[in-house]
N, C-alpha and C positions, 0 to 999 in steps of 0.2 A: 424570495425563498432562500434559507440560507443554509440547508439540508445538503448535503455531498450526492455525490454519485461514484456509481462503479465502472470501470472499464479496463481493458486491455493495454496494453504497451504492445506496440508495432517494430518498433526502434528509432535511433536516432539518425538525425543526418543534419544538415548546414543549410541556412538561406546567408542571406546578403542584402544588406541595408543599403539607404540610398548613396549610403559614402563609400560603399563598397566593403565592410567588413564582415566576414562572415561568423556568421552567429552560431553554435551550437544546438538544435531543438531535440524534444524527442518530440514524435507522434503517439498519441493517444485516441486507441477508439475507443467512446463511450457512450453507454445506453445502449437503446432506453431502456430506462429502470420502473419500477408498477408499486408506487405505494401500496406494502402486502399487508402493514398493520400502522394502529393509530393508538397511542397508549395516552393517559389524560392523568390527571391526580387522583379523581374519585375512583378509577376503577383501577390502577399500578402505583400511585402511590407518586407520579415523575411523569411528567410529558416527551416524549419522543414518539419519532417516524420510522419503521421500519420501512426500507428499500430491497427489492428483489432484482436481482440481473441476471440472464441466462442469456451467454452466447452462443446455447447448441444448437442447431438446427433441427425443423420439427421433426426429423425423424428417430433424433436425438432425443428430442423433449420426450418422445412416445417413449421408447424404449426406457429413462429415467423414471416416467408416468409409473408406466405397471408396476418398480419398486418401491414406493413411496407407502408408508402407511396411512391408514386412515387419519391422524389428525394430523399431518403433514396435507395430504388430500382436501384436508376440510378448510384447513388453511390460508389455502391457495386458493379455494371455490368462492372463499368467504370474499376474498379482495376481486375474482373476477378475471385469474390467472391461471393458467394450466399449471407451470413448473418454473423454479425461480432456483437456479443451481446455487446460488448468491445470497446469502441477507445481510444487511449492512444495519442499523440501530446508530439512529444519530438524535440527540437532545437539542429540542428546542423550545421555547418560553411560551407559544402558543401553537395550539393543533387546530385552531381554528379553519386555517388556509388550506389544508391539506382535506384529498378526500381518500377512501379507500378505491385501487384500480387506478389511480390517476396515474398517467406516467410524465415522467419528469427525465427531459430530455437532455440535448446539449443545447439548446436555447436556453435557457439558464445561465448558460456564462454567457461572458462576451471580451472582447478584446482590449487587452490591458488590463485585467482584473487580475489582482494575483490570489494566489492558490497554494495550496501543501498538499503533499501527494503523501501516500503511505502505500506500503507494499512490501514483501519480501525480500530481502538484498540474497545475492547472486552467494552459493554456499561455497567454499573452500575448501570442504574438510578441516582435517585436522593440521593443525598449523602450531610451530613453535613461537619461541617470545621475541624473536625476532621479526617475522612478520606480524604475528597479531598486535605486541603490543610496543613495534618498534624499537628494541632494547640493541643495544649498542653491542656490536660482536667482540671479540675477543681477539689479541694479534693471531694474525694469520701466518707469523714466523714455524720455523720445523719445530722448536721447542716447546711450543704452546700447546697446550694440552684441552685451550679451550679456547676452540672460533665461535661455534654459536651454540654454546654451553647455557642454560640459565643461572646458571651459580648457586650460590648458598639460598636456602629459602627461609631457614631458621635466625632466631634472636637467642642464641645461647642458653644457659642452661634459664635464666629466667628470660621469659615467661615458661622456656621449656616446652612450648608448641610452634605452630603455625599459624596465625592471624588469619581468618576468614575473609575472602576475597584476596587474596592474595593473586598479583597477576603472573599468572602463567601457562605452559602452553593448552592447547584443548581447539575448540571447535569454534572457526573463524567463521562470521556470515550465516547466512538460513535465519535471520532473524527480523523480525520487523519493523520494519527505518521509516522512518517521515522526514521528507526534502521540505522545507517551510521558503516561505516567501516567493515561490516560480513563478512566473510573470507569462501568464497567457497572448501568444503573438498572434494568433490567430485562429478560428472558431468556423470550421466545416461542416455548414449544418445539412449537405447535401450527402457526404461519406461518415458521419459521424465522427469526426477526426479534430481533436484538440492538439495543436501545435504550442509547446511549452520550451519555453527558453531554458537550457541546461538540463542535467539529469536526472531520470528519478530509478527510483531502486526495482531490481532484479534484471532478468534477460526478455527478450522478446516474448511476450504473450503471457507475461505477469498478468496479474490481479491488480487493479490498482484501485484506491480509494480515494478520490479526489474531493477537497473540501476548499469551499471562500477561506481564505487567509483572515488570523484574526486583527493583523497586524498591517 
């Protein structure tokens, strides 16, 4: 199966190898996810899986339950699932394998496999051109009028504007990153818990969308 799954970020911490270096991981808990929908050519036009993840608790689920509209409801009954706070829409070549209600766990991966994570990086606010986009500051002497100044932004009287995308200061992070190539160390299929060599984006108890690396 080569469909992604949803889960959680726990945080990061260190193991150590048999030579004794220690390694960087984060933890991830993932799953189980409930194939909620199954799309085909004849009836969408494109074959994909929809995947549902809900880590709330039933008391959780119940109180989301009563808001939910009817084809939201129908939805969900159609695949054999209460509430799925998560839908994820992954493209694949054939929908043969898949059924509707099947859950698709972390048995699925296994160790050494690599992966690419995607998820929300950790937001900053509002940041100048010197942290967002690295820009060299200015002498920091008494007479300098300008330490971490942007400077001029214009090209004189022609073109007489400002070039679009031009870099400057604004809103660092809150955006969605994908870590490509992360090397799976190890696959807790007792805690649901994927052990991933180095980091993936945002803080403790992101969202993450984990996918087979295509690479």
């Amino acid at each position: 199966m080569s469909i992604g799954i949803l889960g959680n970020k726990i945080g990061m911490t260190q193991i150590f190898d048999e030579k004794g270096f220690a390694i960087p991981v984060t933890l991830i808990k993932v799953g189980p996810c409930v194939v909620t929908q199954i799309k085909n050519l004849e009836t969408d036009g494109y074959s994909a899986v929809q995947v549902g993840f809900s880590p709330l608790s039933e008391t959780e689920q119940e109180v989301k339950l009563n808001k939910l509209n009817k084809p939201l409801l129908g939805h969900f009954k159609k695949a054999g699932t209460t509430f799925c706070k998560y839908v994820r829409e992954y493209r694949v070549n054939e929908t043969d394998n898949y059924l509707l209600g099947q859950t698709y766990d972390i048995n699925n991966f296994e160790s050494g496999q690599s992966v690419e994570v995607s998820g929300k990086s950790i937001g900053k606010g509002f940041a100048g051109t010197v942290k967002r986009h690295k820009f060299t500051r200015g002498p920091m002497a008494h007479g300098s009028k300008n330490h971490r100044a942007p400077g001029s932004i214009g090209a004189g009287t022609t073109p007489g504007r400002v070039y679009p995308g031009k870099r400057m200061a604004g809103r660092l992070g809150a955006k969605n990153t994908t870590v490509k190539g992360l090397k799976i160390l190890k696959v807790d299929s007792k805690e649901n818990i994927l052990v991933v060599k180095g980091n993936v984006p945002g803080k403790p108890g992101n969202l993450l969308n984990i996918k087979p690396s295509k690479y």
